[in-house]
N, C-alpha and C positions, 0 to 999 in steps of 0.2 A: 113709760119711763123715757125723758128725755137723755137723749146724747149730748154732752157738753159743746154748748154753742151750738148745736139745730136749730133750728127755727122755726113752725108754721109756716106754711109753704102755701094756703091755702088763697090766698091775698092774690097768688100771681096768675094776672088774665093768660087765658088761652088766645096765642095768636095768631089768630084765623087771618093771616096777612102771608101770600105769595114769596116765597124765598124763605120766609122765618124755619127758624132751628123746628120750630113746630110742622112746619107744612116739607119742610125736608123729612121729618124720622116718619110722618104719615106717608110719604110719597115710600120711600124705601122699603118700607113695611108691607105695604100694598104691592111691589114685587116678587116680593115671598110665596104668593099664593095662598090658599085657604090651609086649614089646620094646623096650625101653628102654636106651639107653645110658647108662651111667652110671660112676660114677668116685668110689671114695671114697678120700678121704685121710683116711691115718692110719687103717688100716685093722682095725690089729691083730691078734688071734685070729681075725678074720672073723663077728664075730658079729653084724653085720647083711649082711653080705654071703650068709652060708647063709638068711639072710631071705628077702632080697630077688632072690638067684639065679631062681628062678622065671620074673620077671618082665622078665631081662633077656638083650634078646640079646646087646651086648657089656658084660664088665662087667672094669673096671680099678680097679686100686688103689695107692696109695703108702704104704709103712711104714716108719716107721727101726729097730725093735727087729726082727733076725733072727728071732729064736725066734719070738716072735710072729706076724712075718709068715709061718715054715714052718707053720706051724699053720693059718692062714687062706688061703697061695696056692690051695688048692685051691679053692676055691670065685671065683677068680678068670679069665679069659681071659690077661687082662698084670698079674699080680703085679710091683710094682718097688719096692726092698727100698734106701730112700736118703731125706736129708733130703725135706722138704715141698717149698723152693724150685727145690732142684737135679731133684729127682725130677719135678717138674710140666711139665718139657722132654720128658717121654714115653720112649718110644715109643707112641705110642697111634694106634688103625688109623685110629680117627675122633671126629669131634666129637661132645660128648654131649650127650643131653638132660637130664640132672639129674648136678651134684657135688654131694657129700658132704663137708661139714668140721663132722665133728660134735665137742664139745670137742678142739678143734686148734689152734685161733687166740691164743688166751691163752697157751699155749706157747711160742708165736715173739716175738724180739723183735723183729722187723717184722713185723706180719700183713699190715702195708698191701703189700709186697712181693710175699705170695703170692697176694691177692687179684688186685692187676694182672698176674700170668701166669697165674690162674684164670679172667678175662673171655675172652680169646680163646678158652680151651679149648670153651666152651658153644654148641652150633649154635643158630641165630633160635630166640626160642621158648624154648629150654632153660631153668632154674631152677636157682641156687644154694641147696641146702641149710645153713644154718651155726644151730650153737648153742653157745650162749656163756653163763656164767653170771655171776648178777645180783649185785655188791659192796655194789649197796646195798640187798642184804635185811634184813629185819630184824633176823637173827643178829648181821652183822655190824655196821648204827649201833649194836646195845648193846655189843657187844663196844669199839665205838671209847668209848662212852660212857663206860665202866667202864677206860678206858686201855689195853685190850686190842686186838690184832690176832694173834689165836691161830691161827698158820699147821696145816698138819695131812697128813696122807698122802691126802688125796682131798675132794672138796668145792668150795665156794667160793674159799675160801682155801688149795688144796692149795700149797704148798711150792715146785713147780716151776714157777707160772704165773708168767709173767716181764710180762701186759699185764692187766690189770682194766679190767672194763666193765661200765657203765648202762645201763640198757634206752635211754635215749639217747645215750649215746655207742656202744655197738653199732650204731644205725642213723645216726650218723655217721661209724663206719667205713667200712660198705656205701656208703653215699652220696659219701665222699670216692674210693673205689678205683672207681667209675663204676657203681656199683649201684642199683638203686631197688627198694626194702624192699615188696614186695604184700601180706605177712601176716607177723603177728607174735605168736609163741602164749607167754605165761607158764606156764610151767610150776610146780607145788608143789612142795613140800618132799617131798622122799622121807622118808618117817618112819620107816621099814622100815630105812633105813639110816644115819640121825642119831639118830633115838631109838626104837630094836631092840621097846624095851618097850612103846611104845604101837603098833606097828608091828604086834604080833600078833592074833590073832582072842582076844576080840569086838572091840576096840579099836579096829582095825586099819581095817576099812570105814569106821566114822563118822570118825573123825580124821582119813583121806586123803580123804573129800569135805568136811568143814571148811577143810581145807590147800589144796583144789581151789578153795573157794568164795572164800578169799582173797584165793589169786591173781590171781582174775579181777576181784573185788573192786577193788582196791588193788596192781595188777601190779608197779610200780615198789619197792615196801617188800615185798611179800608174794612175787613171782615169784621162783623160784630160779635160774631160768635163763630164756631168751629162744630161741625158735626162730625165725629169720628167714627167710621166704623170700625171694629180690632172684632178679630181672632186670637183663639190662647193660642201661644206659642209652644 
């Protein structure tokens, strides 16, 4: 059963690119150490789940697109194949130490909904993973600038995201659904896959630590996405 306005989520590449929202929540994760419970939503092809399998002794997940999900149950213990909200009632053997909601939340037209059945999921201690991307990058004030709001198949502004967030209203999301924000990482522009051309070698190095240097610069104009980690309050 779909959730009003979800999506298939299967469509979005894994991006195996240095600084991304993806190689941040893999980095972070791998701090954690082995035996880990953990719980991703929205899980897709499983491609952080074949990551981080390793590291976990139970490892759960929630998908809405079938296909997608037959692809990735394997790399799962409790594969469950159903919207985010309905799906977050489990079955699940135990509480975990770190979820996963990695671009998930922009999707739903309540996130507020799925975070307040995602707080009880997490035993003392545990860690929300979520990454959510940044509308008021710079791409898009000039785009607002110039009269545009150029929607697109993947991105900032892909097509299907039904909620947009600022690096502060992201962290008053968390804070309104009983979270409190410990770290908060800006991520750069993938250039490798906005602009193909300067993405390539020689280019390809300098431009993505320029894009890097911004970020951290200037996170609110320059940050493309936002990885937040929160604890329940």
């Amino acid at each position: 059963m779909r959730y009003e306005g979800e999506l298939p989520r299967s469509r979005y590449a894994w991006k195996e690119i240095p600084g991304s929202s993806h190689d941040v929540l893999l980095s972070r994760i791998a701090t954690l150490g082995p035996g880990l419970s953990v719980l991703d939503v929205g899980f897709g092809a499983g491609h952080l789940a074949r990551r981080i399998r390793p590291a976990c002794r139970y490892l759960a997940g929630i998908e809405l697109d079938p296909e997608a999900a037959l692809e990735g149950a394997a790399f799962f213990d409790d594969p469950l194949v159903d919207d985010v909200v309905r799906g977050l009632a489990g079955p699940w053997r135990e509480p975990f130490d770190v979820v996963v909601a990695g671009d998930v939340l922009e999707h739903l037209p309540q996130p507020e909904r799925a975070l307040e059945l995602l707080r009880p999921l997490l035993r003392p201690g545990g860690i929300l993973l979520v990454s959510l991307p940044n509308v008021a990058n710079v791409t898009v004030r000039l785009a607002l600038l110039s009269g545009s709001f150029p929607l697109s198949d993947r991105g900032i502004l892909d097509r299907t995201h039904l909620r947009f967030f600022t690096r502060r209203t992201g962290r008053e999301l968390l804070a309104g659904c009983g979270f409190r924000v410990v770290r908060e990482t800006p991520t750069a522009m993938p250039v490798e896959l906005a602009l193909p051309l300067l993405g390539r070698p020689p280019l390809a190095g300098p431009v993505r630590a320029f894009s890097k240097l911004l970020s951290a610069a200037w996170p609110g104009l320059f940050g493309y996405q936002f990885v937040y980690e929160a604890r329940p309050t």
